[in-house]
N, C-alpha and C positions, 0 to 999 in steps of 0.2 A: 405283521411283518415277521418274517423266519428269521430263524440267528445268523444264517447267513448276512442277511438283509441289514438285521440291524449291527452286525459286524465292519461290513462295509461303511454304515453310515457313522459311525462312529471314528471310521477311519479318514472317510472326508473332515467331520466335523474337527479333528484334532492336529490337520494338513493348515486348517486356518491361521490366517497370521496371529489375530486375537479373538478374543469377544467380539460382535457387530450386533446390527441390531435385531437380528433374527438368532443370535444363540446367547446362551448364557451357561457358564460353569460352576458347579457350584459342589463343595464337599461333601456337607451336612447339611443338615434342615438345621435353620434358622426360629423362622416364627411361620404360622400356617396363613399369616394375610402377604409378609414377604412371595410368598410363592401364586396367591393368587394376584400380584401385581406384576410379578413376572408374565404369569400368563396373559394380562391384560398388553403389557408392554409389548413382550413378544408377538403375539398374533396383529397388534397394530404393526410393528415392527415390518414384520416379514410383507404383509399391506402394501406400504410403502415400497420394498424394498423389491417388489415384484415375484415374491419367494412363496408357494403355496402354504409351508408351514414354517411356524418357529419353534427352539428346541431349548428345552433347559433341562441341561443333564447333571447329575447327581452326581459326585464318584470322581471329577478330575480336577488339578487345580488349576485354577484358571491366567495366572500369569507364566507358567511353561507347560501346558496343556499337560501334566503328567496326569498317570492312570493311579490313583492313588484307594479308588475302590469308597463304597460308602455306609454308614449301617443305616442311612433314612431306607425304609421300609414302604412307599409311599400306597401299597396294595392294603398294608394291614393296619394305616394311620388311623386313627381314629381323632375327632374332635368330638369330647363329650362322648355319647352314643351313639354320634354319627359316623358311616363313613365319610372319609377328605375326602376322594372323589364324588360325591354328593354336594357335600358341606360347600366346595368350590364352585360346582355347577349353580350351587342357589343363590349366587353373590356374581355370574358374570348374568351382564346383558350384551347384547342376547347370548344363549348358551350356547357357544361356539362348542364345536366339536372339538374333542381332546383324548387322545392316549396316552395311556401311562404302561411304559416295559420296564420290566427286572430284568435286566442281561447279566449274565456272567462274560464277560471279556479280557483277557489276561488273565483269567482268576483273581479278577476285580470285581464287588458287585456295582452295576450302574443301573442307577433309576432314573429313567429316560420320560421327560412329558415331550410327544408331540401336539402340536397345538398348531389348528387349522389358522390361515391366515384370515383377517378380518375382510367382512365383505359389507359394500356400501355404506357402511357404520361402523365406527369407533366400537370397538369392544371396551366397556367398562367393567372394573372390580370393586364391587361396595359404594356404588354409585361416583367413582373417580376412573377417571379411563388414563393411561399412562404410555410412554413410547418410551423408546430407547435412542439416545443421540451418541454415535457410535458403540460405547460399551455402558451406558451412564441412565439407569432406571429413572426419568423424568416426569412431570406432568404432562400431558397431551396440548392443556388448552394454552400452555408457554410459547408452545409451536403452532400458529393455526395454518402456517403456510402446510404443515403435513397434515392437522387435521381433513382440508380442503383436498388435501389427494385421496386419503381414503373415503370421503364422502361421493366424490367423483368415479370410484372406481366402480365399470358394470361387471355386475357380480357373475350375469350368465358368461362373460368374454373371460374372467376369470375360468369361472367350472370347465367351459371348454376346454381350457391352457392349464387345469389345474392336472396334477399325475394321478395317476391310476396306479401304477407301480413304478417303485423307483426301483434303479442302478440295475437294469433287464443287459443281457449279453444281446449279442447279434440274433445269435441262434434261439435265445429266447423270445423275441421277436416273433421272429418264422413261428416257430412253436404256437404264439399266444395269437397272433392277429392273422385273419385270414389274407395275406398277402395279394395272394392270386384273384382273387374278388378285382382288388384297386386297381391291377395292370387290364383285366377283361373289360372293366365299366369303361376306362379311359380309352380302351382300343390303341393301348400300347403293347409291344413284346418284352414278356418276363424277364427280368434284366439277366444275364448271366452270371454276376457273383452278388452275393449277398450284401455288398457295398452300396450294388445298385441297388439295389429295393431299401436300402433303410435310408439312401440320401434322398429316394420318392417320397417317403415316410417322414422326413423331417423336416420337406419342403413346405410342405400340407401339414404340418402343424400336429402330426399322429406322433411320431412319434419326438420326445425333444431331446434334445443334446446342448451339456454345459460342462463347465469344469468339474463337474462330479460323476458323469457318465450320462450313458442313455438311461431316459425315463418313456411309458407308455406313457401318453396324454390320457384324459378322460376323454377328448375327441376318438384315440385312435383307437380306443377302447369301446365307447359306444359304439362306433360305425363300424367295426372289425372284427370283434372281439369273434373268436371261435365259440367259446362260451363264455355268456357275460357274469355266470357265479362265481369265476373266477377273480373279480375285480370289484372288489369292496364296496369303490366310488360308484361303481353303474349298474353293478348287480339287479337293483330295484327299481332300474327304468323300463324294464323289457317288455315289449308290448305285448298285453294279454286280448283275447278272444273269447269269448265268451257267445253260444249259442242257446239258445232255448225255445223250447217248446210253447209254441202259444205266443200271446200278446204280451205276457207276465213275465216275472222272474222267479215262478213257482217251481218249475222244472226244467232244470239245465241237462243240455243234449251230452256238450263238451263246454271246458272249460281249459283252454293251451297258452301256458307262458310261454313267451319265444326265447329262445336260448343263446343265439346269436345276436351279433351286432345289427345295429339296421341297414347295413349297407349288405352284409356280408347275408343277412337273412330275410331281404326285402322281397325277393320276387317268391321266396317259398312261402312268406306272411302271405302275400297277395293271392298267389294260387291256394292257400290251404283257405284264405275267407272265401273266397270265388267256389269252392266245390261246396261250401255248407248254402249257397245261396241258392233259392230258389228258382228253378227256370223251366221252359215248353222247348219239350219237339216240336220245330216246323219242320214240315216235309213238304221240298221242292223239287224239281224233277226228277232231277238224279239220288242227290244227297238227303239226307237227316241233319240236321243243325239244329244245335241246342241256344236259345234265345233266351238271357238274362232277363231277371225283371230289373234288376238296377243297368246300369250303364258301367261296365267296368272300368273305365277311364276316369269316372268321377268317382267310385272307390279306391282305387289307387291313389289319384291326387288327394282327396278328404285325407286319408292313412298317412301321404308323406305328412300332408299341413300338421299334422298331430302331433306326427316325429319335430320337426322343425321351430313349430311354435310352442310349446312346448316351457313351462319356466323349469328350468333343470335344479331349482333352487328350491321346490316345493318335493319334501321328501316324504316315504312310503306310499306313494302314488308315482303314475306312469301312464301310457296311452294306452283307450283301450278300447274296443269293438266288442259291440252287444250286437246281437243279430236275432231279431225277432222276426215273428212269422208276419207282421206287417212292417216293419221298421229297420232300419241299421241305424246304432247310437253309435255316434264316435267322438269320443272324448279325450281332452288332453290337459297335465293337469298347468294353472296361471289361466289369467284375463287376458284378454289381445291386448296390445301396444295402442292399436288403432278403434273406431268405433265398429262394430261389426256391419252398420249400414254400408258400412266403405271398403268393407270385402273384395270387391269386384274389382274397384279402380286402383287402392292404392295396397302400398306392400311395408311394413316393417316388421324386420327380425330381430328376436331375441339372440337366436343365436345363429349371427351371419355366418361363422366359418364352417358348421354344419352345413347350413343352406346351399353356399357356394359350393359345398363338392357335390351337394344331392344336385344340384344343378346342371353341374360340368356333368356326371354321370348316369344325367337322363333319367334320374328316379324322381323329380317334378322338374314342373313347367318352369319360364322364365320368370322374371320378375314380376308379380300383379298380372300375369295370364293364365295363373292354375284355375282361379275362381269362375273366371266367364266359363272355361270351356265345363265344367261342372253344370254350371246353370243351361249353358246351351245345350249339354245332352240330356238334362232332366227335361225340357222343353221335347228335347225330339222323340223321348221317351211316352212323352206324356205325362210325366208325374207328379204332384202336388211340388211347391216350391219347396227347399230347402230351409231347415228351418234351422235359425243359429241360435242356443240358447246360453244366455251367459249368467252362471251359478256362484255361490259362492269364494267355490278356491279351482274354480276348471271352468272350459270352454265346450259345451257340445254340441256336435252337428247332427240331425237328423236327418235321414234319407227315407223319404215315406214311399209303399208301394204305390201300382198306379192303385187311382181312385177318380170315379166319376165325376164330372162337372158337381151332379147335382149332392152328392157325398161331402164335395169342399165346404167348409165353414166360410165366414166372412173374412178370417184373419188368415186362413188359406188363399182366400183369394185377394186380399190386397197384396201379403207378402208376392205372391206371384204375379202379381202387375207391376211392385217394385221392380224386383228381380229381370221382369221383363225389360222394362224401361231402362236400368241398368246395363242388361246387356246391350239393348241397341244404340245407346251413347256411348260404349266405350268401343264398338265397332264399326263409329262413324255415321250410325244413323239415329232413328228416334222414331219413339213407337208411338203409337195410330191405333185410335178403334179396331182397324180393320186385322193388325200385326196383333192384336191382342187377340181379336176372336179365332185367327188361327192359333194360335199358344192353347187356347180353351179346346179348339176343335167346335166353335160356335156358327149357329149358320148364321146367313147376312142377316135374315130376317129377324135374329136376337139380336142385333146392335143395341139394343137398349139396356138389355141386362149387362153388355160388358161396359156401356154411358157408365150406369148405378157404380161397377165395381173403381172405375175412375176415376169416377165422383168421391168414391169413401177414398181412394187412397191419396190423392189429393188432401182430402180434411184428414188424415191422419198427419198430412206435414210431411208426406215421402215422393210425392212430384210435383212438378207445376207444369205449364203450357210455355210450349220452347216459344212462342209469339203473344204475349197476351192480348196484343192492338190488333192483333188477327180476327175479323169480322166474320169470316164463313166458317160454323162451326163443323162443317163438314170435311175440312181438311186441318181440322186440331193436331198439332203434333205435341209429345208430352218429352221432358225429359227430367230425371232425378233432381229434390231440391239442390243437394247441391251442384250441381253444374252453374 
């Protein structure tokens, strides 16, 4: 924060009637567990309280907010031989983020903790987790009706709603977020006074407005942002690119972090992967036309799902694209909601209000339609199925190039009977020997070898026979276990 910044915030904070349970005033330093039970209280506090941070500030007194200045030191404290900011990180669970500023204000010193508000779990200090009930530093577990709220609270719907910068002017605004991007996707006209674009901006959840002024969201910042190093909170989301030579990760061509928002830098991500991809001259009567080996639509949608799904809550990692000379890896970092068998049919987001506008602004599909149309053009493609791997702390997707029938492994070609059958049930229909061996590109007279592949992926437990009392095995129809 600049001294502006935290000039301002100091200014709201002392407008307050009193203490609540998101601030606390305090002279001097007390004792050094005093101050980590503030922070335990506070960050529950603020939790509750719907508030991203809570604040315990040093230097004013707390029953007529004066500026009376402080000598705690909180940069150069030490416990023992430790530094305090240490010494307190090793006593909260989990280690919630926290700032600590030395202002000069009035020519007052104030030593300011901000302190992140608690997500999905009670922040404890020394194994006691604490709230605040109005002005009044409590036990947590006296209250379980608020324990129960901050255990309730989802932490991604938070990060969305949490700020990126607070107390921004109008014109800071304009300045920071790519405006003009939001009015082009929506195929709206650019408002005429700046009132109108920041009441667009507060509708949609980018930018937010309270009795303390305007704040950026981390929404309007991830999706916007002109550049996103300028923004603390999302700096470290920016999806990177990564090319190399060969099958390996021995020799990198290129290696490009994106610098913009995802909204505001989506279609130049998409063109700048689409030029390192690999493709043929066909030449047809007239023209030369350049023919991808992937399907560009199923690159696109993989790249939004990445954006989208995403847990914004697993930090120094971000979505990212490898591009090998047989493969594209696309990675993003969290596990799916859902199991990945169920890709196709069904849809849950982490972070719906991201979703929703990539939606409305046509940079992915509708609800549970991104997937099929993926698999249908890997299909028209001809390309080994799509193969979902799920890792320790990420999600990723491969897109293999083509490769022969007789090239495919066995686990190649069940996933890509799954996959098949998949798609023809959620299109209304159900696949057949015969819809399979055109998927393979097999002639009639193999019907057996695609029997074999139906056969194993059945005993893997990933379809059954949509009739099983059906006596002619010559009109079998198959559809996904679970249907």
């Amino acid at each position: 924060m600049t001294h502006n910044d935290l000039d301002r915030l100091i200014e709201r904070l002392i407008k307050l009637p009193k203490e609540c349970e998101w601030v606390e005033f305090k002279l001097n330093w007390k004792s050094n567990e005093e101050i980590g039970e503030y922070i335990s209280a506070l960050s529950n506090g603020a939790c509750t309280q719907n508030e991203s941070y809570g604040y315990l500030v040093f230097g004013i007194k707390d029953e007529i907010h004066a500026i009376e200045g402080t000598t705690f030191r909180a940069k150069m404290h030490k416990v023992g031989n430790e530094e305090f900011e240490h010494w307190l990180f090793q006593r909260l669970s989990p280690r919630i983020d926290f700032e600590i500023f030395e202002h000069i204000y009035r020519d007052k010193l104030l030593c300011i903790f901000r302190i992140s508000a608690a997500q999905n779990q009670p922040v404890y200090f020394s194994h006691q987790h604490y709230i605040r009930i109005g002005s009044i530093k409590r036990f947590l577990k006296d209250f379980p009706e608020k324990e129960r709220k901050i255990w309730a609270k989802n932490s991604q719907h938070l990060f969305e709603k949490g700020i990126a910068i607070e107390s921004v002017t109008e014109d800071q605004v304009i300045d920071l977020l790519d405006t003009q991007s939001y009015f082009d996707l929506m195929k709206m006209p650019y408002p005429k006074s700046i009132e109108g674009v920041i009441q667009k901006f507060i509708l949609d959840k980018l930018v937010l407005l309270d009795s303390k002024g305007l704040h950026i969201s981390n929404l309007g910042a991830l999706l916007f942002a002109k550049n996103l190093a300028v923004f603390d909170t999302v700096r470290r989301k920016a999806v990177r690119v990564v090319h190399y030579s060969g099958k390996n990760k021995l020799r990198t061509l290129k290696d490009q972090l994106g610098q913009k928002g995802y909204v505001a830098g989506f279609e130049g991500l998409i063109a700048f992967i689409n030029s390192l991809l690999p493709s043929n001259e066909e030449i047809g009567q007239a023209f030369r036309d350049n023919v991808y080996m992937y399907p560009l639509i199923a690159i696109r949608e993989l790249v939004a799902n990445a954006i989208i799904h995403q847990d914004l809550n697993e930090t120094g990692t971000s979505p990212f694209v490898e591009i090998y000379e047989d493969r594209i890896e696309i990675s993003n970092p969290g596990l799916p909601l859902i199991s990945s068998d169920r890709f196709i049919d069904e849809y849950q987001s982490r972070n719906e209000e991201m979703a929703s506008l990539l939606r409305r602004m046509r940079i992915c599909e509708e609800k549970g339609s991104g997937i099929d149309k993926v698999i249908f053009n890997i299909e028209l493609f001809q390309l080994p199925a799509l193969d979902i791997q799920l890792q320790e702390k990420h999600t990723k997707v491969v897109l293999y190039a083509h490769q022969t029938f007789a090239n495919m492994d066995k686990n190649d070609r069940i996933r890509a009977c799954y996959q098949h059958a998949c798609l023809k049930y959620v299109t209304n229909d159900k696949m057949t020997n015969q819809s399979l061996r055109a998927r393979f590109k097999i002639s009639d007279e193999n019907a057996a070898i695609v029997s074999r592949i139906i056969k194993e992926t059945a005993n893997a437990g990933l379809i059954k026979e949509d009739d099983p009392d059906n006596k002619s095995r010559k009109y079998v129809r198959y559809i996904p276990i679970w249907a």
